[in-house]
Structures are given as structure tokens and as C-alpha cells.
C-alpha positions in Angstrom: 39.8 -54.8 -47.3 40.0 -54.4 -43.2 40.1 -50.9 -43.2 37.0 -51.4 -46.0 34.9 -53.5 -43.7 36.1 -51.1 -40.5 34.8 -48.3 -42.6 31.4 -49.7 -43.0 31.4 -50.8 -39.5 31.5 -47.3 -38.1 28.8 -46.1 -40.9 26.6 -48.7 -39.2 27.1 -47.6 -35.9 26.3 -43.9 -36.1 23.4 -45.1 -38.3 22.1 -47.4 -35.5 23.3 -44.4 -32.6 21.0 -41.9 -34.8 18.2 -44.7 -34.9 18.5 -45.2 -30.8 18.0 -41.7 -29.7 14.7 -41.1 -32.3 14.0 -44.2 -30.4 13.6 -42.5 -27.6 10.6 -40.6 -28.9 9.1 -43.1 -30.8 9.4 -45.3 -27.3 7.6 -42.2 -25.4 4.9 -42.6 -27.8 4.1 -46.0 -27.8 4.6 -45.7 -23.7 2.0 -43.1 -23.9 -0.2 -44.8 -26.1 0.0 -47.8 -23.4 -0.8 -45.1 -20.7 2.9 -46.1 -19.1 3.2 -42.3 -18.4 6.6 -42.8 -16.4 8.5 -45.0 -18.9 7.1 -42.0 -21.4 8.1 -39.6 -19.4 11.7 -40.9 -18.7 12.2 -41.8 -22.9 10.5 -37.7 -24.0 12.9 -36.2 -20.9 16.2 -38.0 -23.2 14.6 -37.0 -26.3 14.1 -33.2 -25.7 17.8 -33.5 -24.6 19.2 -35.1 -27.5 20.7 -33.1 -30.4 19.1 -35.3 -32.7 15.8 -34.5 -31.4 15.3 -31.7 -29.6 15.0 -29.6 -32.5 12.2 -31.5 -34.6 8.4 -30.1 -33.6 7.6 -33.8 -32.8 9.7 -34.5 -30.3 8.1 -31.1 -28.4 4.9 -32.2 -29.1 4.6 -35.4 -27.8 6.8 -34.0 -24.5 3.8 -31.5 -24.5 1.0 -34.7 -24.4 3.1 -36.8 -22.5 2.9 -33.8 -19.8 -0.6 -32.8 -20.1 -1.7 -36.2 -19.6 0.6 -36.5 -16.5 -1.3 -33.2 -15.1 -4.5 -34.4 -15.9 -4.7 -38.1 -15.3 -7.2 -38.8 -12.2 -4.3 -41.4 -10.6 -2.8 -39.3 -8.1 0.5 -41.5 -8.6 1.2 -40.6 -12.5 0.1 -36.3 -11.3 2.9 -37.0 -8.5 5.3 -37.6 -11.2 5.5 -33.9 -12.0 3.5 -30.9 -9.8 4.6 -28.7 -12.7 3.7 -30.8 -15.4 0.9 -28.3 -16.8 3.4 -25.6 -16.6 5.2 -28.0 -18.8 3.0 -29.2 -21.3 2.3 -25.8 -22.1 5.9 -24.6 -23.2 6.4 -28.0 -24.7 3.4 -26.9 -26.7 4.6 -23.8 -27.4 8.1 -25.0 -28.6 6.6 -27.2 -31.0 4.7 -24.4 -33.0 7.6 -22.4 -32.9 9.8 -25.0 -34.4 6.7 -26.3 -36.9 7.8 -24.3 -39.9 5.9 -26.4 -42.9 2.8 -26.0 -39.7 2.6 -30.2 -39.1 2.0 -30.3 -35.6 0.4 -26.9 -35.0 -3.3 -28.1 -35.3 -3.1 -31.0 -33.0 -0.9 -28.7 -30.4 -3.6 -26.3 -30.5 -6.0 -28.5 -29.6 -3.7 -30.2 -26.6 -3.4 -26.3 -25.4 -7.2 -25.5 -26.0 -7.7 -28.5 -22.8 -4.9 -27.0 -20.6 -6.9 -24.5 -19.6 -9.5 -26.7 -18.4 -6.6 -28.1 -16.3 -5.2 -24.8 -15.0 -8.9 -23.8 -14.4 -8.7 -26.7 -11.7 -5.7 -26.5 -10.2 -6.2 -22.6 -9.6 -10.0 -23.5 -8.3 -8.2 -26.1 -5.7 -5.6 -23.7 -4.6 -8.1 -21.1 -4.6 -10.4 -22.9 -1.9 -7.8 -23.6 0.5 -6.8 -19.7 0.5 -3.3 -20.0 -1.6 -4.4 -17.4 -3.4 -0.3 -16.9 -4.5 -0.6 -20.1 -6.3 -3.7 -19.5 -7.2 -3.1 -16.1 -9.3 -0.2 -18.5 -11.2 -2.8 -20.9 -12.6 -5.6 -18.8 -13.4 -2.5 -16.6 -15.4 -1.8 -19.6 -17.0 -5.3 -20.5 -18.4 -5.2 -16.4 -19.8 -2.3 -17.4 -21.7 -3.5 -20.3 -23.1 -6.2 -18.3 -24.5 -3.5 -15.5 -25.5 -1.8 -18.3 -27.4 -4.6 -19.0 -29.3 -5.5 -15.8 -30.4 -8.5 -15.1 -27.8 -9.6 -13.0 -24.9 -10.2 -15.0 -21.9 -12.6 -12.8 -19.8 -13.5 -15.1 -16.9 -9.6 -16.2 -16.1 -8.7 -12.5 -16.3 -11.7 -12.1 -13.6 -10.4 -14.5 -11.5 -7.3 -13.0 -11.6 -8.9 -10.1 -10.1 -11.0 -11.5 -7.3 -7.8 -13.8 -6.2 -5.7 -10.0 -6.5 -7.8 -8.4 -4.5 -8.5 -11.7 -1.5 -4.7 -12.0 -1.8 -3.6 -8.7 -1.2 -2.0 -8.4 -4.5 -3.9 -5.3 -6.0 -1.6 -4.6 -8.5 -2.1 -7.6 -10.0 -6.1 -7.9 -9.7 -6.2 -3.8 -10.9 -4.0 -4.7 -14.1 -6.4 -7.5 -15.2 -10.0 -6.3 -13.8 -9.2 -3.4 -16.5 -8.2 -5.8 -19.2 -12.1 -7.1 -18.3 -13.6 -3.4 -18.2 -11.8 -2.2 -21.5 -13.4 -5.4 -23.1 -16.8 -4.7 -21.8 -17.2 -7.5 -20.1 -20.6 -7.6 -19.2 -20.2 -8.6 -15.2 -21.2 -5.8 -13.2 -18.7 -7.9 -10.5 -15.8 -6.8 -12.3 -16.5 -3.0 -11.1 -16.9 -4.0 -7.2 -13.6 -6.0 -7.4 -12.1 -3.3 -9.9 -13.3 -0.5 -7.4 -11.5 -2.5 -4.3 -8.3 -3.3 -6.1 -8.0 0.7 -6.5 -8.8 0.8 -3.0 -6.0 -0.8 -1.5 -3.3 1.1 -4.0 -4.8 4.1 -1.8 -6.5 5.2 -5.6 -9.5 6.6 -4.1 -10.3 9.0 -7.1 -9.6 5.6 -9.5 -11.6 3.6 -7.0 -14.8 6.5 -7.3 -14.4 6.5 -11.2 -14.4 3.0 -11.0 -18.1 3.0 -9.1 -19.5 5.4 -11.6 -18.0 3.8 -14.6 -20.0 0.7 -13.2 -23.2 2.1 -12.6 -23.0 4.2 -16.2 -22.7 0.4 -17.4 -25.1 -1.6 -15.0 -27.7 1.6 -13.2 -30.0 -1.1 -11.9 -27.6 -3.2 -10.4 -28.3 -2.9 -6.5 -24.6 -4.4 -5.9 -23.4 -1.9 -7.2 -25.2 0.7 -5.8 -24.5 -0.7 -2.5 -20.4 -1.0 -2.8 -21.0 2.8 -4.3 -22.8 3.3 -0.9 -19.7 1.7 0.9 -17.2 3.7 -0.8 -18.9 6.5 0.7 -19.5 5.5 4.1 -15.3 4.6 4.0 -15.0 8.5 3.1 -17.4 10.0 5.6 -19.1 11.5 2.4 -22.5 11.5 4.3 -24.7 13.3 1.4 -23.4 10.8 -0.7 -24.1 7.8 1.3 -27.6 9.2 1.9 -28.6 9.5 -1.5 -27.2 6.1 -2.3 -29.2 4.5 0.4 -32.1 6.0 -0.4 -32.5 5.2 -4.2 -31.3 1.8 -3.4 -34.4 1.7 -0.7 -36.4 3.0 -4.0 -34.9 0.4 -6.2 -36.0 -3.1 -4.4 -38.2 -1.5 -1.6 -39.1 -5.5 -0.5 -35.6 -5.8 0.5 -35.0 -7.1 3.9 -31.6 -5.5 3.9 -33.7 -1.8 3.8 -33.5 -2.0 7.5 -29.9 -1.7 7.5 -29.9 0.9 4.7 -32.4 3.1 6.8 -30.6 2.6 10.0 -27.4 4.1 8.2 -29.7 7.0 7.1 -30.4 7.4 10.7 -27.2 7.1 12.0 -25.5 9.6 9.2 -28.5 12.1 10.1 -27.5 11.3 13.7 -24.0 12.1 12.9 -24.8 15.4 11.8 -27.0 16.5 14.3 -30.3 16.3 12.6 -31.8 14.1 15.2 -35.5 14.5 13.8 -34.6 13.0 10.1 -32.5 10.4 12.2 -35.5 9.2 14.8 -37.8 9.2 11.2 -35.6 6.7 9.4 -34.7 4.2 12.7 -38.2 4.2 12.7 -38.8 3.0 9.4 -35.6 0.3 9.7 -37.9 -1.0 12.8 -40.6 -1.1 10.4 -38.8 -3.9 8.2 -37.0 -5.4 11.0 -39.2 -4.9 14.4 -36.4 -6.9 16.8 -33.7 -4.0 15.8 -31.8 -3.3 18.9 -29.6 -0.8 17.8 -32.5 1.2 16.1 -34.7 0.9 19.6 -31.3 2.1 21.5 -30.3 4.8 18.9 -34.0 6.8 19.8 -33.8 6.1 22.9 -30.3 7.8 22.6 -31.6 11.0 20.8 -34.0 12.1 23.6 -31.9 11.5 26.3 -28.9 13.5 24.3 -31.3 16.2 24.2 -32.1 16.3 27.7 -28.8 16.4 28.8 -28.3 19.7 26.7 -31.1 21.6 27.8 -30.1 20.6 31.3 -26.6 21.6 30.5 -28.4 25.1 29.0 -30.5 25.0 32.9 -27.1 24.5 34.6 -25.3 27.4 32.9 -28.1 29.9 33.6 -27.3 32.2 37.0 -29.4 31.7 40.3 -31.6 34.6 39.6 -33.0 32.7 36.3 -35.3 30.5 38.5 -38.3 30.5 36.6 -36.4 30.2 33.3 -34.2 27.0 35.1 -37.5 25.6 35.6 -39.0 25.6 32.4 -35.7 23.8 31.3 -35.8 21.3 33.4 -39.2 20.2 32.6 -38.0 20.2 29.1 -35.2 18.0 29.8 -37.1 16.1 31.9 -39.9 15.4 29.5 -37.4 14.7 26.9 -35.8 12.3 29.3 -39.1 10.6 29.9 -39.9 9.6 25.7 -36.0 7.9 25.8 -37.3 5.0 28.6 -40.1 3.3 26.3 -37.5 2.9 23.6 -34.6 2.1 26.0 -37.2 -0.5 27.6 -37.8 -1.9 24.3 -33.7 -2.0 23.3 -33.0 -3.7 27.1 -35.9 -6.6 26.0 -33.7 -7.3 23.1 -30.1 -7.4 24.7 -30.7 -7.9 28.9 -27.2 -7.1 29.4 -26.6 -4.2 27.7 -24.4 -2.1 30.0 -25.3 1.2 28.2 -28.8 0.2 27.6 -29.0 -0.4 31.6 -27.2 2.8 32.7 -29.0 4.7 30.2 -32.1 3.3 32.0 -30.9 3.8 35.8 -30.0 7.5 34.9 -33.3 8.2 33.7 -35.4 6.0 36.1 -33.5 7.9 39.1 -33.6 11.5 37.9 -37.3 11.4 37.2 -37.9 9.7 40.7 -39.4 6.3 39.0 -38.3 4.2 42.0 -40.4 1.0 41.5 -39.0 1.0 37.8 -35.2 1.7 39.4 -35.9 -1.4 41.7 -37.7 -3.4 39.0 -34.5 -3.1 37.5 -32.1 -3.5 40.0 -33.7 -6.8 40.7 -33.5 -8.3 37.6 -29.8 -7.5 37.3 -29.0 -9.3 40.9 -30.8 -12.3 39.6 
């Protein structure tokens, strides 16, 4: 009869061991319920541990709530209880579909992992703001797989993957999912700059080009683009380029204020290739949108007195018996010499302490004997 009673004594006490430990996980409920998130947290952490319980969906879904609503609670002292509590909810999530095999718990895990991404949205946005862009590219990857795991294609995380990729220095990264974007046609013409710049740093200049035009094929009014196309060339000295870029994007919005930039880089690329007249004729218009441009004012200035020195150069080089010939150059240079000082006058009214502006302005001042103007200017530079 003892060993009887002993018998059912031991039956009871597994019976009442098996009870405790699903205790756990009904107690990490109620504690939830309660909003006790760190007596549920302590009672799901024994339950997901238990071999009683750590293979029943349940148990992994309500670890997977218990964490979400640790990451997302707006009490900093129940978010402190786990940094990595998103990251956790979401595999907690994920375990309980994968154990859910007559598909109990799937639905209400879905909709738990549907509002993760809201959560890993933020976090990445945070992280994102104070320039961690390492972290940053971990959370926006998380709210992608989210939408992986529920059978979707989410464009705008995959885009913020990018843009971190490429501010981060990680352009492996931002090229692999600013393609994932362009493949899916995703109808940002942003996604082509970023996409274009990624390429870029991998030293893909060709993929960076094809990149450009792929863009504009897709987006041919988009001045953004146009303008990063424009870059792209200015980067690669592909001055043609660059000039026909400029110019239909002058055609395209020709009330920009920025035109005075775009026909100053005209200018300068004309300057650059020693076409000085089609250089002085677009810094002219660039002071037409923007009269107070310096660099413009200086730039003319610079042309005439570049040509003066050559054909004094040209005088120099000529023998002693070429005096007639000498003279007619100098009078050229001279006169050439004499249209740089109205626009080097202007460029000195804009930045009085120019040191190029002001020697530009001495040279020329002295050589054509304009000593009241070479005093004027002396004076104001003691003062």
C-alpha cells in the first residue's frame, strides 16, 4: 500500500512540475496583460528555455509580444530592459510560425510583425540623425525583412538603405539595395542620384554613367537629375558633356536662380579650353541672373588681361628690327589690358581684399601709367 501511495505521490509531482513551467507562460501573459513587462519578461525568458515549452508556437509568440512591447513602450525604463528587444521580437515571431503547423498563431504574429517595422523605422531614423549610420543600415535592414517575411517588397526601407550606404561609406551595401529599388521601378528619380554615387565610390564609373542615363530614360524632366548627370561629368573633365548638360538644364527651368552657376560653369569649361569669346558670353549672362557675382566679374577681367600678356609675350619674342610690328603689339596688349580694369574694378567692389583681384589691378594700373588710379588704390589698402 506505501509503495501504492509513493507511486501516486511521484505521478502528482511531475504532474504539478509540468503545470509550473507552462506556468511560466501563462504568468508572462497575465504580466503582460498587466503591462508588468519585467516580471513578463523574466517568466517568457524561463519559458523559451524550458523543454516543456520552448517548442509550442505559443510560448514564441507571446516571447515575440512581450518584446515588441518592451521596444516600443514610450517609458524609457521598460525599452532599457532590452536595446535589442526589436531584434528579438522579430525572431520570436518568426519561430512561432515556423513551429505553428495546424497555422494557430500565424495571423496574430503577422500582425505583431506588420508593427515592427514601424519600430525599426524609428530606431533607424534616431540613429540615422545623429550620424550612426552603421546602426542605422541594421534597422532600416530589419524593417526590409519584415516586409520580406510577409511576402512584400519594401521600397522606401530598401531606399534608406541606400542613402545611409552611400553617407556611411558603405557602397556595397547602398549599390546592392538602390538596384533592388531600380529593378522594381520604383518611381523616385532619387534612387538614381544615390544609385549613381554608390557606383561612384566602388570606382564603377561606366556603372555610375549607365546609372545617370538609366535615370533620365525613366525621369527626362527631372532637373536633379540632369544636374548630378552634369556632376558626373564635371568629376570626369568630360567638358562637351558638361556643356550640353548645363545648357538644356538652363532650357528646362530658365527662372532658376541656380542658372547663374550653370552659366558660370559654361564659362569656365569654355575658359578651360581656350575659347575665351564663348566663355566672356556666358559669365555675362550668369551676371545677368546674379549681378553681385564676383567670380564671374574677376573671371572677364581675367580673360583680357590673359590676352594681353600673350600678345606682349608675341611683342617680346619679336627681334629689335621689328619695331613698327612691336608697336602695334603692344597697343594690342595694351588695349586689351585696358577692358580687364572695369571688370576687375567691379570684382575688387565685391571682395576688397582680394589679393589677385588687387595685383591684377596694380599690374594693369602701372603698365598703362594710370597713377592716380595706382594711388587710389594704394590708399585704400593702407587704410
Amino acid at each position: 500500500m506505501k509503495k501504492l501511495i509513493l507511486s501516486i505521490s511521484m505521478s502528482l509531482l511531475f504532474i504539478a512540475a509540468g503545470f509550473a513551467q507552462k506556468s511560466n507562460r501563462t504568468s508572462a501573459y497575465m504580466y503582460k496583460q498587466k503591462g508588468q513587462l519585467e516580471n513578463a519578461k523574466t517568466a517568457i525568458d524561463k519559458a523559451v528555455q524550458n523543454d516543456k515549452t520552448k517548442n509550442d508556437p505559443k510560448t514564441w509568440l507571446y516571447y515575440g509580444e512581450i518584446y515588441y512591447d518592451i521596444a516600443s513602450s514610450p517609458l524609457p525604463q521598460f525599452r532599457k530592459l532590452d536595446t535589442l528587444a526589436a531584434s528579438k521580437a522579430f525572431m520570436g515571431l518568426k519561430k512561432a510560425k515556423s513551429l505553428d503547423m495546424k497555422k494557430k498563431v500565424t495571423k496574430e504574429a503577422n500582425e505583431y510583425i506588420k508593427k515592427l517595422s514601424a519600430v525599426f523605422y524609428a530606431k533607424g531614423a534616431d540613429v540615422f540623425k545623429v550620424k550612426n549610420y552603421d546602426k542605422a543600415i541594421e534597422y532600416f535592414k530589419d524593417a526590409f525583412q519584415v516586409s520580406q517575411e510577409l511576402g512584400s517588397f519594401d521600397t522606401t526601407a530598401a531606399f534608406n538603405i541606400g542613402i545611409t550606404g552611400v553617407l556611411g561609406k558603405e557602397p556595397k551595401v547602398a549599390s546592392e539595395y538602390l538596384k533592388k529599388c531600380v529593378d522594381v521601378h520604383f518611381n523616385d528619380p532619387k534612387i538614381f542620384i544615390y544609385y549613381n554615387r554608390a557606383l561612384q565610390q566602388l570606382g564603377d564609373t561606366a556603372g555610375a554613367e549607365s546609372a545617370i542615363k538609366l535615370g533620365r530614360s525613366r525621369f527626362p524632366n527631372n532637373l536633379s537629375l540632369l544636374l548630378e548627370q552634369a556632376q558626373l561629368y564635371l568629376e570626369r573633365g568630360q567638358a562637351h558633356h558638361l556643356i550640353n548638360s548645363l545648357e538644356e538644364a538652363i532650357a528646362q527651368k530658365p527662372d532658376n536662380p541656380a542658372n547663374a552657376n550653370f552659366n558660370f560653369l559654361i564659362g569656365k569649361s569654355y575658359d578651360d579650353m581656350g575659347k575665351s569669346d564663348s566663355a566672356e558670353m556666358f559669365y555675362k549672362a550668369a551676371l545677368k541672373v546674379k549681378p553681385d557675382f564676383f567670380e564671374a566679374y574677376y573671371n572677364i577681367g581675367a580673360i583680357y588681361v590673359n590676352k594681353a600678356a600673350k600678345i606682349q609675350k608675341k611683342a617680346n619674342d619679336l627681334p629689335l628690327s621689328k619695331s613698327k610690328e612691336y608697336a602695334a603689339l603692344e597697343k594690342d596688349a595694351n588695349a586689351n589690358l585696358q577692358k580687364s580694369i572695369p571688370w576687375l574694378e567691379k570684382a575688387l567692389a565685391l571682395n576688397p581684399n582680394d589679393q589677385p583681384t588687387i595685383k591684377g589691378l596694380k599690374e594693369a594700373y602701372a603698365r598703362l601709367k594710370m597713377n592716380d588710379k595706382l594711388k587710389e588704390l594704394m590708399d585704400k589698402l593702407k587704410k
